[in-house]
N, CA and C of each residue as an Amber inpcrd file, in Angstrom:
protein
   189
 -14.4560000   1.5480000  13.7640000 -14.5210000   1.7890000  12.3430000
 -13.7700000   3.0760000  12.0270000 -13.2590000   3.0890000  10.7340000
 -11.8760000   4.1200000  10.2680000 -13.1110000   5.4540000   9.6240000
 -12.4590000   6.2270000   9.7600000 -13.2200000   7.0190000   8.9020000
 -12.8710000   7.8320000   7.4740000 -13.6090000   7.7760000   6.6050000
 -12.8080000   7.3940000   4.9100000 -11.6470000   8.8060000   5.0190000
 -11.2860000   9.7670000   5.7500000 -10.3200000  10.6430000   6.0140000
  -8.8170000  10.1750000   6.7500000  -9.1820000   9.2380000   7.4990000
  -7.9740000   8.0140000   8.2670000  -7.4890000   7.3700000   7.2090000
  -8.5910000   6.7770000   6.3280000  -8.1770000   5.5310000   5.6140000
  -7.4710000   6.2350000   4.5600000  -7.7300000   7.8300000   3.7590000
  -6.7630000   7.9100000   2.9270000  -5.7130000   8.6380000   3.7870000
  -5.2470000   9.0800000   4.6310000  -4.1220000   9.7990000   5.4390000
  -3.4470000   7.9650000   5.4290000  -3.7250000   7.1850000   5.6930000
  -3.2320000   6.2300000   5.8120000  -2.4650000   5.8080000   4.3890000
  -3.5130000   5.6920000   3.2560000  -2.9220000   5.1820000   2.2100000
  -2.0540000   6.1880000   1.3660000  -2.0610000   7.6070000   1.9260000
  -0.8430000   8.4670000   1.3090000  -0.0260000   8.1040000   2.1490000
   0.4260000   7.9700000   3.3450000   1.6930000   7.5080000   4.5100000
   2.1200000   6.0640000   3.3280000   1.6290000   5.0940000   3.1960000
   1.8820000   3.9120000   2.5510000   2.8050000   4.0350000   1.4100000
   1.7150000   4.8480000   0.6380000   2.4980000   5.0250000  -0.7870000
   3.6450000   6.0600000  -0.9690000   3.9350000   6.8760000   0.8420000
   4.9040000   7.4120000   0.2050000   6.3840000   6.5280000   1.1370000
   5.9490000   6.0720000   2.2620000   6.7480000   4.5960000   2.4210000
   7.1470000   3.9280000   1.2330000   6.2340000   3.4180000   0.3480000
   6.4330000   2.6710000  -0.8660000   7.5940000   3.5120000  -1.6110000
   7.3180000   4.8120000  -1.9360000   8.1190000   5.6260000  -2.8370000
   9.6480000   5.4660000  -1.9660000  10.0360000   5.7060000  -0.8290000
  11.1410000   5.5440000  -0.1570000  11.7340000   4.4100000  -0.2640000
  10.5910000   2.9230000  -0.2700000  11.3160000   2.0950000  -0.4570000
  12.1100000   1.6440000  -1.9400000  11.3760000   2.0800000  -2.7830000
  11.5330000   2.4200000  -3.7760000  13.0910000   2.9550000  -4.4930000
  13.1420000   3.8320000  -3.9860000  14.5090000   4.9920000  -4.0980000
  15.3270000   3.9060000  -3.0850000  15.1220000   3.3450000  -1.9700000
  16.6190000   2.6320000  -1.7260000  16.7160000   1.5220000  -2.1220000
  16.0270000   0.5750000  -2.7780000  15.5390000  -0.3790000  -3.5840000
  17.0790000  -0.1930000  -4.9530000  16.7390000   0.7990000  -5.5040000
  17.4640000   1.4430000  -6.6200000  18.6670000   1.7590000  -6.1120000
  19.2810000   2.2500000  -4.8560000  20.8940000   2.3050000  -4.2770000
  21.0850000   1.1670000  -3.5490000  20.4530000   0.2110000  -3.1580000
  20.4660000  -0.9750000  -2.5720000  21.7630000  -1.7160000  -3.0340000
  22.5330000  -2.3900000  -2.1730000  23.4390000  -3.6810000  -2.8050000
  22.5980000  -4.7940000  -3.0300000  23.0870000  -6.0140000  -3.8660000
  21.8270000  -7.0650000  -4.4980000  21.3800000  -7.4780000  -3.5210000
  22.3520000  -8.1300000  -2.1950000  22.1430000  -8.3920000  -1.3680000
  20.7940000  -8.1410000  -0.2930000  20.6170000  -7.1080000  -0.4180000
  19.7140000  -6.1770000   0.2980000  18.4710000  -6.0530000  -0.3300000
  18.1260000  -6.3080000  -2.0480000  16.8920000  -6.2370000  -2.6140000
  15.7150000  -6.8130000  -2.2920000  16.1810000  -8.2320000  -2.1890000
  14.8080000  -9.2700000  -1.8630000  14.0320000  -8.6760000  -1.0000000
  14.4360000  -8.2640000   0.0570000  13.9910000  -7.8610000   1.7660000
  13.1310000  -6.5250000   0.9940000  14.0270000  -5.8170000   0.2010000
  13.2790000  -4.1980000   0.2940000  12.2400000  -4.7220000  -1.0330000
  12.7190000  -5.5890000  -1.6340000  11.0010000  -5.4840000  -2.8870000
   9.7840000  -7.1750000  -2.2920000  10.2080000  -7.3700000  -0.9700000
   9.5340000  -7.7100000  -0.2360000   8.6800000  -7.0470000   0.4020000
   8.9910000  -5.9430000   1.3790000   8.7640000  -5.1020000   1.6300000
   7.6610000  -4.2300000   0.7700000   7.9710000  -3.5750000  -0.2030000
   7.4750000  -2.5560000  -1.1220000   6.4120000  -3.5050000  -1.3130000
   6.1470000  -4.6010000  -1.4710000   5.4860000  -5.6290000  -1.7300000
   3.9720000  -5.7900000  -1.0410000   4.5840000  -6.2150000  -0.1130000
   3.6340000  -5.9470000   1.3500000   2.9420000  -4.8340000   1.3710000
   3.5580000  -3.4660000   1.1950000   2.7150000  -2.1670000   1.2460000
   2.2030000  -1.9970000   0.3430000   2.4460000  -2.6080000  -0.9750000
   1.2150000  -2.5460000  -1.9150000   0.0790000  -3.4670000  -2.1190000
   0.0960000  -4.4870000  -0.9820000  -1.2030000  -5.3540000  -0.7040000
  -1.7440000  -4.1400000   0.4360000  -1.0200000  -3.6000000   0.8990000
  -1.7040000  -2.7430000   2.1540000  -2.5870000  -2.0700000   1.4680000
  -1.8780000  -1.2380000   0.2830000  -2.5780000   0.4500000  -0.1520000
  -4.2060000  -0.4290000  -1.2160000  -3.6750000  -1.5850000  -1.6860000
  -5.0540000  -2.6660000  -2.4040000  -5.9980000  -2.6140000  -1.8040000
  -5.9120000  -3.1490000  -0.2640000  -6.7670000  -3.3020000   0.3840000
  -7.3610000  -2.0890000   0.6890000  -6.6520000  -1.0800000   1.3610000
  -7.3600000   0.3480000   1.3740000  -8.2750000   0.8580000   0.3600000
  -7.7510000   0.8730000  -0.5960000  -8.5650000   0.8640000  -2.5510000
  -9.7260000   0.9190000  -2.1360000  -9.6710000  -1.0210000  -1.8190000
 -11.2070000  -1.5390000  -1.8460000 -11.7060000  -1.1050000  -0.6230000
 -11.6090000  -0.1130000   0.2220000 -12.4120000   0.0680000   1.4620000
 -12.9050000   1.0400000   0.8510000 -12.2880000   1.8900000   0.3120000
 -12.9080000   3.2770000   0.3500000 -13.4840000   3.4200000  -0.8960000
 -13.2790000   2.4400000  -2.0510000 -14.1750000   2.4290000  -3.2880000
 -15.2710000   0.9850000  -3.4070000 -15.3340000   0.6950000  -1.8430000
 -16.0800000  -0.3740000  -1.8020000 -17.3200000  -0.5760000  -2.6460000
 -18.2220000  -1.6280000  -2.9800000 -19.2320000  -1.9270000  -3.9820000
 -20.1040000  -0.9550000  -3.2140000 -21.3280000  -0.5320000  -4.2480000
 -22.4600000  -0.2720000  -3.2070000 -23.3480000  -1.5690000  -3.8720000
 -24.7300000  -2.0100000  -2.7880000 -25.5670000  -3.0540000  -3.1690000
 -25.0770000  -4.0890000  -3.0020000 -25.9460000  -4.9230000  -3.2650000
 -25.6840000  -6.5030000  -3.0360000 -24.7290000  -7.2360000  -4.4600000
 -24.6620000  -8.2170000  -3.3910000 -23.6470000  -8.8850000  -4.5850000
 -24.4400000  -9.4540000  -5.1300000 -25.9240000 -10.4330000  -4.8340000
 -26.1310000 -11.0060000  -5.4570000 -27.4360000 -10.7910000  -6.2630000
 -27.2980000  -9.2090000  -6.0130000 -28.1650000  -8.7180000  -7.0300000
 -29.3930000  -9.2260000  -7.1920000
């Protein structure tokens, strides 16, 4: 198990991956876009999922 100090060191590394991909996204030839906002893509299901770890529910769901 991560500990909620991993999990955000993790999701700042992500989002600033994201920001890089980002910036070459924008000097990219067209050619080259799909792949990089594929990419950027992917790491923002990553940093989602992180979200919900570390702002997870408290209590039951079914209340």
């Amino acid at each position: 198990m991560r500990t909620a100090d991993q999990i955000k060191r993790k999701y700042h590394e992500l989002g600033s991956r994201k920001e890089a991909l980002e910036a070459l996204y924008a000097e990219a030839a067209a050619d080259a876009r799909p792949a990089l906002q594929a990419e950027a893509e992917r790491i923002g299901e990553q940093m989602l999922l992180l979200e919900w770890v570390l702002n997870a529910p408290a209590g039951s769901y079914h209340g």
